[in-house]
ROPA-891932 format. One record per residue (C-alpha): residue in one letter; x, y, z negated. Coordinates in Angstrom, 2 decimals, padded with zeros to 5 digits, always signed. Each point is the difference from the previous one (the first is absolute). Layout:
<drenvexs>
code;xx;yy;zz
A;X;Y;Z
...
</drenvexs>
This chain:
<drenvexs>
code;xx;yy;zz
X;+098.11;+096.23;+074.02
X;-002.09;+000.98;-003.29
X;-002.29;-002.07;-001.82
X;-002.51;+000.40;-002.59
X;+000.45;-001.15;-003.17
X;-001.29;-003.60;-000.55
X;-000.41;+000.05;-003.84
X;-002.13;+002.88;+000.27
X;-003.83;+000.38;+000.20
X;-001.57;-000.51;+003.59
X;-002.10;+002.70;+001.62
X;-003.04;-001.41;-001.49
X;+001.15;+000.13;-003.01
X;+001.31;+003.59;+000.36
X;-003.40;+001.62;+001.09
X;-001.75;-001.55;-002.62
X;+002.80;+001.31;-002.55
X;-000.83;+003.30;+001.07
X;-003.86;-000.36;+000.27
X;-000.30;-001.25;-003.58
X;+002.58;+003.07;-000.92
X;-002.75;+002.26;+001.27
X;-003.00;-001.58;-000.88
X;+001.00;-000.39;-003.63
X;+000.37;+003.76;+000.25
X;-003.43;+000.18;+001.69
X;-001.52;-002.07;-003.02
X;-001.64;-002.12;+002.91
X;-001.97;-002.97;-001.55
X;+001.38;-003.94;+000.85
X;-003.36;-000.50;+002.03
X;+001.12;+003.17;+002.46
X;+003.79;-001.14;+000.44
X;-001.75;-003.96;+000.82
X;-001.34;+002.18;+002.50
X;+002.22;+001.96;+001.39
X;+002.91;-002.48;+000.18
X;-002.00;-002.36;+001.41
X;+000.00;-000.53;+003.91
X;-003.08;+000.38;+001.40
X;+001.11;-002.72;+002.36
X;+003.02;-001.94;+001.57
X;+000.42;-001.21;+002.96
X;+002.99;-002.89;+000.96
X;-000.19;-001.60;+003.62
X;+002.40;-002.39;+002.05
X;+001.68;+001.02;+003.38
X;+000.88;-002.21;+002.21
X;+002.12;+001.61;+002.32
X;+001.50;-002.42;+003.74
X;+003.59;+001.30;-000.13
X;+001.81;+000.69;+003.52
X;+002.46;-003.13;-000.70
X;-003.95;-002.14;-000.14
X;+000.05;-000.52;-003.97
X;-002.76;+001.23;-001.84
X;+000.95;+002.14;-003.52
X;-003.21;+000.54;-002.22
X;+000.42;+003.31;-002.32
X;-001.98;+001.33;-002.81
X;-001.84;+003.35;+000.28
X;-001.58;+001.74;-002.88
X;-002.38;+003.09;-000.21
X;-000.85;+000.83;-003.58
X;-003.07;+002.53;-000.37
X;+000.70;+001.48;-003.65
X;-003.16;+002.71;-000.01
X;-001.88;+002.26;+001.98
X;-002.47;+001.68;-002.66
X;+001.93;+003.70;+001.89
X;-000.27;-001.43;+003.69
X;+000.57;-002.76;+002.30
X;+003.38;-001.99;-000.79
X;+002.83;+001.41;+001.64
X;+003.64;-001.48;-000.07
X;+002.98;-001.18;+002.24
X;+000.98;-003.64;+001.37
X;+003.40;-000.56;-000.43
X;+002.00;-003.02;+001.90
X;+002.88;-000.97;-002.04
X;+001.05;-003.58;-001.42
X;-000.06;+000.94;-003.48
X;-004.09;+000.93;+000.65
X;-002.25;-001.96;-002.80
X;-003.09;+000.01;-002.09
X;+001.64;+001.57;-003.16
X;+001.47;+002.96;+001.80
X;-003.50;+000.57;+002.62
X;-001.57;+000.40;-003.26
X;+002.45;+002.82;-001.84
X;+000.04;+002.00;+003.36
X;-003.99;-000.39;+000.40
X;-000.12;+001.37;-003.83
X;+001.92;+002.91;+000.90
X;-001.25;+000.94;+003.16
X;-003.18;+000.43;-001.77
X;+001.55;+002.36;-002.65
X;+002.10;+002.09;+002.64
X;-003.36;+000.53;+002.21
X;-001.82;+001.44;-003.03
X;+003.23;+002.18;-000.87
X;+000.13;+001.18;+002.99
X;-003.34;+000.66;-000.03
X;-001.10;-001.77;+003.89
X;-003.32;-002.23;-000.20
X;+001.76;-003.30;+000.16
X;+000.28;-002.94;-001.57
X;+003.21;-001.93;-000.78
X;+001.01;-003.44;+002.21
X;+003.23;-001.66;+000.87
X;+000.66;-002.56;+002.70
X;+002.47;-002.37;+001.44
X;+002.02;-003.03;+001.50
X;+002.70;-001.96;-001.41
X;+001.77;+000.53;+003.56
X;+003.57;+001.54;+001.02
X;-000.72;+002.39;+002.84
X;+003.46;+000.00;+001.09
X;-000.34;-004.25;+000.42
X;-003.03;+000.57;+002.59
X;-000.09;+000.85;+003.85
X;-002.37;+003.20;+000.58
X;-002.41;-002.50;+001.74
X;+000.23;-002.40;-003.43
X;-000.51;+003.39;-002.22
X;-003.29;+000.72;+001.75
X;-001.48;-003.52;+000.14
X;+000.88;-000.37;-004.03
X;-001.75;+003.48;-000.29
X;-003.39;-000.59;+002.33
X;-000.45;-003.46;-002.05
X;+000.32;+002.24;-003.47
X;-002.63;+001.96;+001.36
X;-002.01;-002.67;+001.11
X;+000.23;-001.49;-003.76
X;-000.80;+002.87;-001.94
X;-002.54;+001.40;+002.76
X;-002.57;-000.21;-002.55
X;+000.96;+002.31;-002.46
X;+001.18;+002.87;+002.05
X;-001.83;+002.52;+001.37
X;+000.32;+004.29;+000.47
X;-002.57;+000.08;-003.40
X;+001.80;-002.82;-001.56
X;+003.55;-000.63;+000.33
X;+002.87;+002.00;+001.96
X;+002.87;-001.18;+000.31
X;+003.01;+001.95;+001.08
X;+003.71;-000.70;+000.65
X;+002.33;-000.81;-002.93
X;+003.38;-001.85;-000.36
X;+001.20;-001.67;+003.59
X;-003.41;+000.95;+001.26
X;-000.55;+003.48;+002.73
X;-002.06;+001.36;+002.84
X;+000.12;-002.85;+001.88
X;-001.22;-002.61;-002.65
X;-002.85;+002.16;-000.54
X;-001.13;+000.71;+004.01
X;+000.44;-004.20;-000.39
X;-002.47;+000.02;-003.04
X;-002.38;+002.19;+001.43
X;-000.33;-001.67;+003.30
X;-000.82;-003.26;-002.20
X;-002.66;+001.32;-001.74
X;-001.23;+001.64;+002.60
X;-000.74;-003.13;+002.01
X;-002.73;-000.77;-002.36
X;-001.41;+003.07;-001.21
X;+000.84;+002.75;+003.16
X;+001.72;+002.73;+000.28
X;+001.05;+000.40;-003.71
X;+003.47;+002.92;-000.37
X;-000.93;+000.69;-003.55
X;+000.23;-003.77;-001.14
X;+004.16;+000.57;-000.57
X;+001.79;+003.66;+000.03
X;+003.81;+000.76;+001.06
X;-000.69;-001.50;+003.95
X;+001.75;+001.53;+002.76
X;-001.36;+003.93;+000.91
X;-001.50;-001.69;+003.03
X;-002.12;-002.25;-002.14
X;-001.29;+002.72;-001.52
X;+002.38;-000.19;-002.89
X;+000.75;+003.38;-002.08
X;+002.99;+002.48;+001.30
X;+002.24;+000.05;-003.22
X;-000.81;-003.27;-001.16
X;+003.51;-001.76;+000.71
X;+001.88;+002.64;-002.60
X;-002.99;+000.03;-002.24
X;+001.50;-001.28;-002.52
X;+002.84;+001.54;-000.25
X;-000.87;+003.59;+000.71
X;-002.55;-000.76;-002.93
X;+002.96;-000.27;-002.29
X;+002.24;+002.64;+001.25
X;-002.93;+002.36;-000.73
X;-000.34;-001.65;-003.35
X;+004.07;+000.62;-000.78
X;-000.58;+003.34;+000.94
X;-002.64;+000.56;-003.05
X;+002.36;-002.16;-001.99
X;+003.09;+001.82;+000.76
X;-000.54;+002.83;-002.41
X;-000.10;-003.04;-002.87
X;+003.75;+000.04;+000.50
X;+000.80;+003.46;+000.58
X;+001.07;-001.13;+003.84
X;-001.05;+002.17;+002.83
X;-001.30;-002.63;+002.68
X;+002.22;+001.78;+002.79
X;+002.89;-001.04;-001.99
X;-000.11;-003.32;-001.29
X;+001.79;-003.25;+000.46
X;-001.81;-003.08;+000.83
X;+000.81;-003.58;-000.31
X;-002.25;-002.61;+001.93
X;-000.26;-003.76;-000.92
X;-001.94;-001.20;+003.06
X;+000.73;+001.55;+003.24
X;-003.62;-001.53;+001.70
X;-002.77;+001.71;+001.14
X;-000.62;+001.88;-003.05
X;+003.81;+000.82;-000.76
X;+000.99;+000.92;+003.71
X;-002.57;+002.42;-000.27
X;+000.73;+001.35;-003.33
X;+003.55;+000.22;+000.71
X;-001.14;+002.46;+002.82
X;-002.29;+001.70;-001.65
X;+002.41;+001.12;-002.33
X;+002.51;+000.65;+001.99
X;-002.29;+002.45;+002.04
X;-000.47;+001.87;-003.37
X;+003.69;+000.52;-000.47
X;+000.54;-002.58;-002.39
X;+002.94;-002.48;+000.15
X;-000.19;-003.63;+000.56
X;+002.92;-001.43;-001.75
X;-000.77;-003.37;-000.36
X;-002.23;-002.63;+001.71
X;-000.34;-004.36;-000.27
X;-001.48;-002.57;+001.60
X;+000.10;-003.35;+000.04
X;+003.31;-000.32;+001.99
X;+001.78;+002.55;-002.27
X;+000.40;+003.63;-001.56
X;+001.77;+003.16;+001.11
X;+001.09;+003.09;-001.52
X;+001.27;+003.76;+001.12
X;-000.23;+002.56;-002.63
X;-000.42;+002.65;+003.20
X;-002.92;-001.43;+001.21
X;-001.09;-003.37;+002.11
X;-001.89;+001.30;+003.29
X;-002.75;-001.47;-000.58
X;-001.56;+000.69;+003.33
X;+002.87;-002.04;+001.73
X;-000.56;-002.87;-002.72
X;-003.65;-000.59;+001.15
X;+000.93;-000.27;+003.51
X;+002.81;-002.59;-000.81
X;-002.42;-001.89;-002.52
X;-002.68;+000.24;+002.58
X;+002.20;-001.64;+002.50
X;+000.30;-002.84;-002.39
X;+003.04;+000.63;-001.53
X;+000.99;-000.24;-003.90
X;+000.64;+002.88;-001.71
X;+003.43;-001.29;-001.38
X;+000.79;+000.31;+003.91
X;-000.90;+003.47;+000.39
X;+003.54;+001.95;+000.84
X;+000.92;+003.69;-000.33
X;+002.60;+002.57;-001.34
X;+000.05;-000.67;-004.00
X;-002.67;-002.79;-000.23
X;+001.69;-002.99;-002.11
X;-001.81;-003.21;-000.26
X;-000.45;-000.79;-003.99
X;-001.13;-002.87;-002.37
X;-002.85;+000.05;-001.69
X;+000.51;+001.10;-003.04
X;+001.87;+003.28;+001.66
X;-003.04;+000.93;+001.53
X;-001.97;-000.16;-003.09
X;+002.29;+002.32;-001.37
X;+000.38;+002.39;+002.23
X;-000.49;+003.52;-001.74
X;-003.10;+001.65;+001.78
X;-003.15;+001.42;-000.44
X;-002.69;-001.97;+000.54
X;+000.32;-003.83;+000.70
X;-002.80;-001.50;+002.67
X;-000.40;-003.46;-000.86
X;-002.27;-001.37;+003.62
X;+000.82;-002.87;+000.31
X;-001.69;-003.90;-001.83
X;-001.48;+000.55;-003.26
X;+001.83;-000.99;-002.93
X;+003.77;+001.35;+001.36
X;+000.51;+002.43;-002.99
X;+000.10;-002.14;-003.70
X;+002.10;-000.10;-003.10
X;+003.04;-001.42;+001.49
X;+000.40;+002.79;+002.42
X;-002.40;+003.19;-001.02
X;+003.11;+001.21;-002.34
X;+002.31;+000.20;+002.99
X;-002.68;+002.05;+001.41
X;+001.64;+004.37;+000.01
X;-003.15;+001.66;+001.08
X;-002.00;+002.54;-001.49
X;-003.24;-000.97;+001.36
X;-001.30;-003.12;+001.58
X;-002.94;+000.26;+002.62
X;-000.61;-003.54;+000.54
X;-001.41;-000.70;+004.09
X;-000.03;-003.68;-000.64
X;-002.81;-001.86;-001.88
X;+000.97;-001.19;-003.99
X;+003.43;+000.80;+001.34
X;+000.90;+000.53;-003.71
X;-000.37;-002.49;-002.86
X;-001.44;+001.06;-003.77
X;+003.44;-000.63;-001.08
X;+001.88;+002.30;+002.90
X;-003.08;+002.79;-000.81
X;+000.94;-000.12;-003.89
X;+004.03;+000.38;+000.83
X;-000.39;+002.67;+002.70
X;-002.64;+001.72;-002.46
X;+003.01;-000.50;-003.24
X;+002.40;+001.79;+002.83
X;-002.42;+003.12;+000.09
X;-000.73;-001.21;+003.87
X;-003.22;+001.78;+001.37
X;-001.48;-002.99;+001.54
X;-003.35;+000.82;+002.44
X;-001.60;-003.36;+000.58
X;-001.11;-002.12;+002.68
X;-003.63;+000.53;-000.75
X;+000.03;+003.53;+001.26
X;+002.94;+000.63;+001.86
X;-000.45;-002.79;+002.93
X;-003.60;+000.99;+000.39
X;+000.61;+002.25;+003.10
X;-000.61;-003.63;+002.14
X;-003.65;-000.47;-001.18
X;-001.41;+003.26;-000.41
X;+001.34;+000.57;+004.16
X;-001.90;-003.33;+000.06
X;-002.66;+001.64;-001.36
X;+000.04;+003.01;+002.52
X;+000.41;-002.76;+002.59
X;-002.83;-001.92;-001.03
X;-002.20;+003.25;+000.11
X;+001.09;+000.79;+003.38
X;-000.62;-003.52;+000.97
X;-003.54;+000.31;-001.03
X;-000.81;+002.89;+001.79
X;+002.06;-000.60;+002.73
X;+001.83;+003.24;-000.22
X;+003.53;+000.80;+000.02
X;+001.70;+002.30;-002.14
X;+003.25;+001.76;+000.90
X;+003.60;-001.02;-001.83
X;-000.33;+003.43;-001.59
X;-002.95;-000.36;-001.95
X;+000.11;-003.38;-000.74
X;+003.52;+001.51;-001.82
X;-001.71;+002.78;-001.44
X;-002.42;-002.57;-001.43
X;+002.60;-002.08;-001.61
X;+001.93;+002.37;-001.39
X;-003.35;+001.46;-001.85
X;-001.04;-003.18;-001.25
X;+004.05;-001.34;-001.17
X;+000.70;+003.67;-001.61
X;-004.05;-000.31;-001.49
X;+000.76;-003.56;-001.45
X;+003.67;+001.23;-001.60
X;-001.19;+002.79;-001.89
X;-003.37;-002.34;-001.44
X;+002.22;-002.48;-001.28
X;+003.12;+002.17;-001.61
X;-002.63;+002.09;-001.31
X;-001.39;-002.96;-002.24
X;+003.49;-001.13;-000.66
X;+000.21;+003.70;-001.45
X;-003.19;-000.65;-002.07
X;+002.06;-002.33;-002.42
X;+003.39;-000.46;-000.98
X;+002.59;-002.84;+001.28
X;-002.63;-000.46;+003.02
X;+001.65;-001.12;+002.57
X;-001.16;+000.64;+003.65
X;-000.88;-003.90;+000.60
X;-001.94;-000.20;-003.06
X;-001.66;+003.55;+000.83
X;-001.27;-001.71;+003.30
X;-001.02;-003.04;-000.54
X;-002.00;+001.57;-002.77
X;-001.60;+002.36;+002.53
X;-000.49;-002.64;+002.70
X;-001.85;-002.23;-002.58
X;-002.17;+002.54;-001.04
X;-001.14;+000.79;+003.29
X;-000.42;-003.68;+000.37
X;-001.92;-000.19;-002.84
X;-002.02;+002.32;+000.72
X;-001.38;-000.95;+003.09
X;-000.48;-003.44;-001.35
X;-002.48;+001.19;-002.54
X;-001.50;+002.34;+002.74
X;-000.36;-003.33;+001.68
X;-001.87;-001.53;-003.12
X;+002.86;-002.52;-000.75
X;+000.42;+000.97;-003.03
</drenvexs>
């Protein structure tokens, strides 16, 4: 149903817009942004996968480490067709600037394959993802690189993952975070991410003068991260109004129950199919301009750019998805007087419950859903405040610019801690 904009810059292209934007403000020298936007190494294997039909289909997988001067690289795998080198490497990048925002002692790493979930058996899905494993084997490890669930990727892929590596090196639950609870994976993990940015609209909220209790929400993206957004929200007392997927968009100006959307999306139904008292199916560009809020894009990078961001009637954009939003989109919705909180910090719930996760791992000790909450919410609210109080420090700053700037330095500063510079 919506697609990016293909005259615009690509993700890659988009983080390293915004890194030079905040090191030129840093006055970092061309020898430390070599450095920094380098990868300290990339990794691109074959597949081979035997088919049920007896063909064989050979897929690329990637995993890009971009730098782990703060901790051990840390970063989804995602399984989607449009998966390359290019867009590994702008998600690496900016995992390693959202762990140092958020302040967890991680790295930054991205992973994938060039694969179509929905095209593969379960028993095809799992042989594709033990001979990943068995590919990359040497460069993962609990001290060196995490991986964790991401775009077509969940609980299951992981438990897969961590059975593979564990066939070589033992026992290992720390090597990937967000496995099932009976791997040892992390109660809260699954909403992570989008509790993390419900508790970052809340901070946000006063921005716009909008109670929380009482806002409308529109969601592009009604996935893991939406679903759970969309009932998040809705357990505040806000109103969903307006949700998309990829099979269509919907609108009520009373309110979308979001609660009964996730169980018909979960069943494996579009959202355009979803049917109830007031809810009319809509085109694109109604959507976009439905009057609300705050607008949740969460769904593909690259969905919000100049030929649709001035349809966009929001007040404030929290964005779930990564680079969901162009340079282009970010100037228009900025020229509209749109609060826009960025991907950098608002998604980050995912890896810091990763974090917890991994920490539990490691001492094999469970924490309860409450406190891993608590946790979150400490850390999300802790990481708003740092970054809108350097936006404060200087006028026009927006809140992406604020924290990449802050995520760099932190970078920075480890690196020279490290003696690399």
């Amino acid at each position: 149903m919506e697609t990016t904009a293909p005259a615009e810059i690509s993700a890659f292209e988009t983080v390293r817009h915004y890194f030079h934007l905040a090191a030129d403000r840093l006055g970092l020298a061309d020898d430390q942004r070599e450095l920094l936007l380098a990868a300290y190494r990339e990794v691109q294997v074959a597949i081979p996968v035997r088919l049920s039909d007896g063909s064989v289909k050979t897929y690329s997988g990637y995993r890009v480490q971009h730098n782990h001067a703060r901790g051990p690289f840390k970063g989804g795998m995602r399984y989607h067709p449009t998966v390359d080198l290019d867009e590994t490497r702008a998600l690496a990048a900016l995992m390693t600037w959202k762990t140092a925002i958020a302040g967890v002692p991680f790295g930054g790493a991205k992973g994938g394959v060039d694969c179509d979930p929905s095209q593969l058996t379960h028993r095809e899905l799992e042989k594709l993802t033990r001979a990943l494993v068995q590919r990359i084997d040497p460069v993962l490890g609990p001290t060196r690189d995490i991986p964790a669930p991401d775009v077509n990727t969940n609980a299951q892929v992981m438990a897969w993952m961590m059975d593979e590596y564990g066939k070589a090196h033992g026992y290992s639950p720390a090597v990937v975070t967000g496995k099932p609870i009976a791997l040892e994976g992390s109660y809260g993990r699954e909403s992570a991410t989008a509790r993390g940015l419900v508790y970052m609209l809340r901070e946000a909220a006063a921005a716009i003068g909008v109670l929380p209790q009482e806002a409308t929400v529109a969601i592009q993206g009604f996935g893991n991260v939406g679903s759970w957004v969309g009932r998040f929200v809705q357990r505040l007392g806000a109103r969903v109004v307006a949700v998309s997927d990829a099979s269509g968009a919907i609108r009520c100006e009373r309110g979308i129950d979001a609660e009964r959307l996730a169980v018909h999306v979960g069943a494996g139904s579009g959202v355009a199919e979803f049917e109830a008292d007031g809810v009319e199916v809509v085109s694109v560009e109604e959507f976009l301009s439905t009057p609300c809020d705050v607008f949740v894009p969460a769904a593909l990078g690259g969905m919000v750019h100049s030929g649709n961001a001035g349809l966009i009637e929001a007040r404030m954009v929290v964005e779930g998805a990564n680079s969901p939003t162009t340079p282009e989109a970010d100037a228009l919705l900025r020229e509209k007087g749109v609060f826009v909180v960025p991907d950098v910090m608002a998604n980050a719930g995912g890896v810091v419950v990763s974090y917890f996760e991994w920490v539990q791992n490691q001492q094999h000790f469970r924490w309860d859903e409450r406190e891993v909450n608590d946790k979150l919410g400490s850390i999300m609210r802790r990481a708003y405040r740092e970054v809108a109080g350097r936006a404060q420090q200087r006028p026009d700053t927006s809140l992406r610019v604020a924290a990449y700037e802050l995520g760099i330095e932190r970078v920075v500063e480890a690196a020279r801690l490290r003696g690399n510079f």
